[in-house]
Steps between C-alpha positions, in 0.01 A plus 500: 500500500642824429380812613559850333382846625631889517631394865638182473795401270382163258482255793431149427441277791338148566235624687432187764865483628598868515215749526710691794708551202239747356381640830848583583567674154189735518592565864850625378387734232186678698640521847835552685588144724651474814774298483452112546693301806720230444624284795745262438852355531784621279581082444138380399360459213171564492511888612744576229251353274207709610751821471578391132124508450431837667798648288340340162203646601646823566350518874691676764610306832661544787724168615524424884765215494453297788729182655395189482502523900229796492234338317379332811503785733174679635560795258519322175194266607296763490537505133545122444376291743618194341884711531581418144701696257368713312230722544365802321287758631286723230441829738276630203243233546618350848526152435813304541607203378668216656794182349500692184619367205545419133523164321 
C-alpha cells in the first residue's frame, strides 16, 4: 500500500505489520515530538536495534545507558517490572514499552 499526500513523502507500507509506521510519519510532519527514551546497556543487542530504528525513522531520543546490575533495582522497575533491557518511553503519548526488539 502506498500512500501519497501534500504532507507525507510517497510512503509505502504493509499496512497490518507497521501502521505505527504511518502514525509516526504524520506525527513528525504536523507536530514537534518530545524526544523518545531509550534504556539500555551499551553491550546488548536489542537497544541498539531499537536506536537504529528510531534513527531510520528520523525520531529523536534520548539514551539512558544503564548496567546490567541496575535493571533490577526499585528505580528501573518502575519502568519494567519484568527488569529487562530495553525499554522505551513515548512522553508524547505516554506509553512505554517493555523487552523491545526487532527480529
Amino acid at each position: 500500500m502506498c500512500i501519497a499526500s501534500a504532507i507525507l513523502e510517497p510512503l509505502c507500507i504493509n499496512p497490518y505489520t507497521f501502521p505505527a509506521t504511518v502514525r509516526l510519519r504524520l506525527l513528525t510532519t504536523s507536530m514537534s515530538l518530545k524526544s523518545f527514551e531509550l534504556w539500555g546497556h551499551w553491550g546488548a543487542p536489542n537497544p541498539f536495534k531499537v536506536a537504529v530504528i528510531l534513527e531510520a525513522l528520523g525520531l529523536p531520543y534520548e539514551t539512558h545507558p544503564l548496567e546490567l546490575s541496575e535493571v533490577k533495582q526499585e528505580e528501573y522497575i518502575k519502568l519494567n517490572p519484568n527488569g529487562r533491557l530495553p525499554t522505551l518511553h513515548d512522553p508524547n503519548t505516554g506509553l512505554t514499552l517493555w523487552e523491545v526488539s526487532l527480529r
